[in-house]
C-alpha positions in Angstrom: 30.0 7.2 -12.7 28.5 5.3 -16.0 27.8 9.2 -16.5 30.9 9.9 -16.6 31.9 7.2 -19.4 28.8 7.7 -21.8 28.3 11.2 -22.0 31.6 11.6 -24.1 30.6 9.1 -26.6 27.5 11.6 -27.4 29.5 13.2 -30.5 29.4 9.6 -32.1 26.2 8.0 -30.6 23.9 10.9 -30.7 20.9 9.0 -28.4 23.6 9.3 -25.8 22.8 12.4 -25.6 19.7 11.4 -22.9 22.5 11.5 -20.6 22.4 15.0 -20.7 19.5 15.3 -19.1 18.6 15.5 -15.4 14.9 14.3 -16.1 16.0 11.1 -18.3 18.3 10.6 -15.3 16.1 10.8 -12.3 13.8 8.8 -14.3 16.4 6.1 -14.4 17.7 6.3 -11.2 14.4 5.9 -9.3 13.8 2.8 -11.1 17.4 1.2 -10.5 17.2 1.7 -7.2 13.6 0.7 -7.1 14.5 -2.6 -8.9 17.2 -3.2 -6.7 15.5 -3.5 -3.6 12.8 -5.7 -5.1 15.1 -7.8 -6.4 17.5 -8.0 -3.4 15.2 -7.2 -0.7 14.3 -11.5 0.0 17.8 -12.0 0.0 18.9 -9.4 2.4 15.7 -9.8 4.9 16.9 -13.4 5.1 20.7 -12.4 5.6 19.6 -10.2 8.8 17.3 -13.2 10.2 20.2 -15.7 10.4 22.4 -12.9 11.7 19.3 -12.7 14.2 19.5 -9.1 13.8 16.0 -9.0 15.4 14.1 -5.9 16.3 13.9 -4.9 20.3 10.1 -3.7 21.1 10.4 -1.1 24.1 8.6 -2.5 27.0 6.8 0.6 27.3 4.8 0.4 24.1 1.8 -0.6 22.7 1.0 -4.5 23.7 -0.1 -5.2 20.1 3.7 -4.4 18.8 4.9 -7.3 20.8 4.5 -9.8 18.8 6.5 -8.0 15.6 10.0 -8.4 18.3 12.6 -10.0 16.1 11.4 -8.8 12.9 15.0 -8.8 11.2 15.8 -4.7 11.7 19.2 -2.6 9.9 16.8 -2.7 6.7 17.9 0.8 5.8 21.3 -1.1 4.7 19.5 -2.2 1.5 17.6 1.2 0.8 21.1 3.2 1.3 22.9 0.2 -0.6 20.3 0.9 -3.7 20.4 5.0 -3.6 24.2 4.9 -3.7 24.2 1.9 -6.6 21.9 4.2 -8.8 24.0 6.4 -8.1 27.2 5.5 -9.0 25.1 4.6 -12.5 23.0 7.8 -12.8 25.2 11.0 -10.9 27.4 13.4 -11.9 30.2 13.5 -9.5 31.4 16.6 -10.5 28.6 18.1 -7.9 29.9 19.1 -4.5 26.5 19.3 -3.2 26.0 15.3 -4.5 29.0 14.6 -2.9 27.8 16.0 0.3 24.6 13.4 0.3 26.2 11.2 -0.9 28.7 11.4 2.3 26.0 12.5 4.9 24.3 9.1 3.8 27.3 6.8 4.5 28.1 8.7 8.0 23.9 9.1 9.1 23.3 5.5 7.9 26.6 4.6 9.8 26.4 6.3 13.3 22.2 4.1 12.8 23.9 1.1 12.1 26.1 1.3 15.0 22.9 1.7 17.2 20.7 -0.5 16.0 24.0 -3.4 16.4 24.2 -1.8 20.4 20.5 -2.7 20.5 20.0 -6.1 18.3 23.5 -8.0 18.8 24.1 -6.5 22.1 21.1 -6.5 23.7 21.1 -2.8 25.0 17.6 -1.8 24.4 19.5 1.9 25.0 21.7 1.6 22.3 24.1 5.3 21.8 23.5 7.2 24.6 21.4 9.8 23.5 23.3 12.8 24.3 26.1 11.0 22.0 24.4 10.2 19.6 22.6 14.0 19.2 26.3 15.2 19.0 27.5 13.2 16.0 24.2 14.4 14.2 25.0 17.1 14.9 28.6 17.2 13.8 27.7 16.0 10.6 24.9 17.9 10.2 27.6 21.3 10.7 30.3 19.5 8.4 27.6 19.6 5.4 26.3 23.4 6.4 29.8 24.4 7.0 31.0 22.9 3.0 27.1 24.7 2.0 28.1 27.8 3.5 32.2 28.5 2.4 31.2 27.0 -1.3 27.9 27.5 -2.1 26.3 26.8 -5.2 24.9 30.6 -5.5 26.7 33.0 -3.4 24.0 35.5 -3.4 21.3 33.0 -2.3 23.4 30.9 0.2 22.2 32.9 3.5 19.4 34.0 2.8 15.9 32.9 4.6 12.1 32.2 2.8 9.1 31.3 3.2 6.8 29.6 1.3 3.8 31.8 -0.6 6.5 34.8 -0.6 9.0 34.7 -3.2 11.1 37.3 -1.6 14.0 36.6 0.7 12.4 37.8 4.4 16.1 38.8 5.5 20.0 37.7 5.0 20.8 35.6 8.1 24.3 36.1 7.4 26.9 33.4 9.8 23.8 32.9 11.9 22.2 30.6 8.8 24.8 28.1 9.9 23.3 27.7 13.3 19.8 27.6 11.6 20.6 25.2 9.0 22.2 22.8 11.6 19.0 22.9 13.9 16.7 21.8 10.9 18.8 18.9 9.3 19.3 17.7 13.4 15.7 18.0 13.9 14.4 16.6 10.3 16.9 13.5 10.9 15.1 12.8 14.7 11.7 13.6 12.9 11.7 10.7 11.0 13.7 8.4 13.2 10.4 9.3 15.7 7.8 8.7 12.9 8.9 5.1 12.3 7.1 3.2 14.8 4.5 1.6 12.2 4.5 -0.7 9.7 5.2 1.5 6.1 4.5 5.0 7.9 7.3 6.3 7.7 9.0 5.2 4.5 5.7 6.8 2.9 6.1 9.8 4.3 9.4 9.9 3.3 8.4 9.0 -0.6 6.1 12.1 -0.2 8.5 14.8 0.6 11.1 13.3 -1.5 8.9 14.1 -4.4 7.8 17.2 -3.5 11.5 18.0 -2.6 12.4 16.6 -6.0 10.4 18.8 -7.8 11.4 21.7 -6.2 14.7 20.8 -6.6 14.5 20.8 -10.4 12.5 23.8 -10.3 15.3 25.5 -8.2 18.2 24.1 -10.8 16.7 25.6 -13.5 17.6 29.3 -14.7 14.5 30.1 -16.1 11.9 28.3 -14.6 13.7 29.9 -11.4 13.7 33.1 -12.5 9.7 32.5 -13.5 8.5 31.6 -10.8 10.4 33.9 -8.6 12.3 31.3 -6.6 15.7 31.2 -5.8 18.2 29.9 -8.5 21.0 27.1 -7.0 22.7 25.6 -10.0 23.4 22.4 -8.3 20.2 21.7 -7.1 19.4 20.2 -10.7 21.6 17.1 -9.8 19.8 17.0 -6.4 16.9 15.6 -8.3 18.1 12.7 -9.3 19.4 11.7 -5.8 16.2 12.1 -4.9 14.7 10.1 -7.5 17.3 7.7 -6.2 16.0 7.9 -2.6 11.9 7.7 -3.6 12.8 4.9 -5.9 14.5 3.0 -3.3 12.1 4.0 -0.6 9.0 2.7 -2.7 10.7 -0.8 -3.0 11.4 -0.6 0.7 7.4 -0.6 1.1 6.9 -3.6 -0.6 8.3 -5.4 2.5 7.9 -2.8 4.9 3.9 -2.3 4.4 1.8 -4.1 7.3 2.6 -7.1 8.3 6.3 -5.5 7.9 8.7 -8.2 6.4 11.7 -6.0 8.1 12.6 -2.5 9.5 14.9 0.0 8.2 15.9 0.8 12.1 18.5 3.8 12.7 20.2 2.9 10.4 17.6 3.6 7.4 15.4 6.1 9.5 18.5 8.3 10.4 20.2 8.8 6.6 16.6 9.6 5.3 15.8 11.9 7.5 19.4 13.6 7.3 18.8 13.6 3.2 15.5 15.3 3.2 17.2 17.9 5.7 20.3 18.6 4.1 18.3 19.1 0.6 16.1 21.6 2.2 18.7 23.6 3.0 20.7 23.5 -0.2 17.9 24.7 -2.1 16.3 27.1 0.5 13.4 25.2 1.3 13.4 24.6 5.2 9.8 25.9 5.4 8.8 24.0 2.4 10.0 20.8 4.7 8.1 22.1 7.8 4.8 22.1 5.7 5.1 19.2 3.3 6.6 17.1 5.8 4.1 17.8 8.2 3.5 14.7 9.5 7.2 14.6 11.0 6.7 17.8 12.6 3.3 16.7 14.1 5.1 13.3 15.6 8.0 15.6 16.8 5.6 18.1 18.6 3.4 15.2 19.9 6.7 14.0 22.2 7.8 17.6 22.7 4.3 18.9 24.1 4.0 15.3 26.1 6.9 15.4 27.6 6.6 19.1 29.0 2.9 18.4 29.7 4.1 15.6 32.1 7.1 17.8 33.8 5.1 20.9 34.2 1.6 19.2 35.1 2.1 15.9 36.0 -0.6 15.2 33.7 -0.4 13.6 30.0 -2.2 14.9 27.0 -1.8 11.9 24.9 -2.6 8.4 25.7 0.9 7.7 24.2 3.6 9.8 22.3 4.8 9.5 19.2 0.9 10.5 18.1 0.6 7.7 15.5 0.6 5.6 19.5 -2.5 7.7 20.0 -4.4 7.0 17.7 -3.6 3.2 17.8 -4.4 3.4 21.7 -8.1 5.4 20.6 -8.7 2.4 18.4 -7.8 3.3 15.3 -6.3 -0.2 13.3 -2.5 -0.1 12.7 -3.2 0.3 9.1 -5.7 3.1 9.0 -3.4 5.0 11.0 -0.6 5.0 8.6 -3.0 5.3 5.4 -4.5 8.5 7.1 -1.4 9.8 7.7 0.2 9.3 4.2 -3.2 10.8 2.7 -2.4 14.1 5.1 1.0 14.0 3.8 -0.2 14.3 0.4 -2.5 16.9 1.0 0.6 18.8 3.5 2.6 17.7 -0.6 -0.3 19.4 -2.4 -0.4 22.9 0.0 3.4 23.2 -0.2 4.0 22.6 -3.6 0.6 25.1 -3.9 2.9 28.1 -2.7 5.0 28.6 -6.3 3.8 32.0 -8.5 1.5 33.1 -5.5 3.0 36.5 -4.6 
């Protein structure tokens, strides 16, 4: 809202005019949000120990995770507390599709928060029943398409489907985008909810595809770079950017205490909102393929359960030692630590191929 305040004052301060500006600020929006987790971070960690809002290790995992139970968990509290701070300083509240994060965040980070209390103050290890818990994603996840769809940024663009290395629109999906859109915000919040089962690995993925998604954002927002590079045009993705700046900023001060030996989790509550951000920006700027390929190494975590679970059903047999696959790998041998810093490095390179697919065709 400070937007809202200074920008008026341009005609008689003309520096003020920086306001103006989506890239001045993103800039300054990643790095309020990044200072305020740095600099509240110790505080807060310590707030959710005495509160002895421990994390509950699943019986069923690896035996080396045992000894991180009651690492103080809800941690996504301070990275959505920071995003929204920044933002109240940085965003234009004018934008509807803002105001749609910004909402998604507070009801994604809330239905988390809810099951991560069920499972740290309550002791249900189950926390929301599953199928519950899917619905209310999914609810949300249709209250944001449905707002997408009936007031879209671009009218001509709002349906419409692409993929990546074509920068043609493969076919109008017309009311059945709805249905689409729904299905990749659901499955790109449950994406990174699976991924975060290591110490940093999924925060940095999540830094990853917020910049790429960032970038194309800005890319998207902009007349005639859009227009350039053949991509569609969705006015309001401009002020996406600098939620995502937000987000990255806020998710690379999350790091600092989340890297191995992990000073606190983000639980639901941070893994849910994230992964419900990156989804919903997909679809408001027509990138869900973009997603499935830079944010590969959710999709490969996803598919390693999926293919696991049916292997087992329909064979009897398993095909991993463990599921998510990051368990794999830490059950072939691989340190906990080489197995997130190989994944982020494929995330890059996933960053790299996707962001590779502008002014091909």
């Amino acid at each position: 809202m400070l937007y809202h305040f200074i920008l008026p004052l341009k005609e008689y301060l003309s520096f003020l005019r920086l306001f103006q500006y989506i890239t001045f600020r993103s800039a300054y929006a990643a790095l309020t949000a990044l200072l305020l987790v740095l600099i509240l971070g110790n505080l807060a960690i310590r707030r959710l120990a005495a509160l002895n809002l421990g994390e509950e290790i699943r019986a069923l995992g690896p035996e080396t995770h045992k000894r991180k139970a009651g690492t103080p968990t809800m941690g996504g509290i301070i990275i959505i507390g920071s995003v929204l701070a920044s933002i109240i300083l940085w965003g234009n509240f004018k934008s509807l599709y803002l105001m749609i994060l910004i909402s998604a965040t507070v009801l994604l980070g809330a239905l988390g928060f809810v099951d991560d209390y069920i499972k740290s103050v309550l002791k249900k290890k189950e926390g929301i029943p599953a199928r519950l818990k899917l619905l209310f994603q999914i609810l949300i996840a249709l209250a944001a398409v449905l707002i997408i769809y009936y007031f879209p940024s671009n009218k001509e663009e709002v349906s419409n489907f692409y993929v990546p290395f074509i920068n043609e629109e493969l076919a109008d999906m017309r009311i059945f985008w709805i249905i689409f859109a729904v299905v990749v915000i659901v499955a790109a919040t449950n994406a990174v909810n699976l991924t975060d089962g290591l110490d940093g690995l999924a925060i940095g993925s999540v830094v990853t595809v917020g910049v790429s998604l960032g970038i194309m954002a800005y890319l998207t927002g902009h007349n005639r770079i859009a227009a350039y590079l053949r991509i569609p045009y969705i006015p309001e993705a401009a002020e996406i950017t600098v939620y995502l700046a937000a987000l990255v900023g806020a998710s690379l001060g999350f790091l600092w205490f989340n890297s191995n030996p992990a000073a606190v989790f983000m639980g639901d509550t941070g893994s849910l909102a994230l992964g419900g951000i990156i989804g919903i920006v997909a679809v408001m700027i027509k990138k869900e393929i973009f997603l499935f390929i830079v944010g590969g190494v959710f999709v490969m975590e996803v598919m390693s359960v999926i293919i696991q679970v049916a292997s087992f059903k329909l064979r009897g047999r398993r095909v991993f030692k463990m599921s998510p696959l990051h368990h794999h790998f830490e059950l072939s041998g691989w340190p906990e630590q080489k197995v997130v810093v190989r994944m982020w490095i494929l995330g890059i390179i996933l960053a790299i191929l996707g962001l590779s697919s502008l002014k091909i065709l």
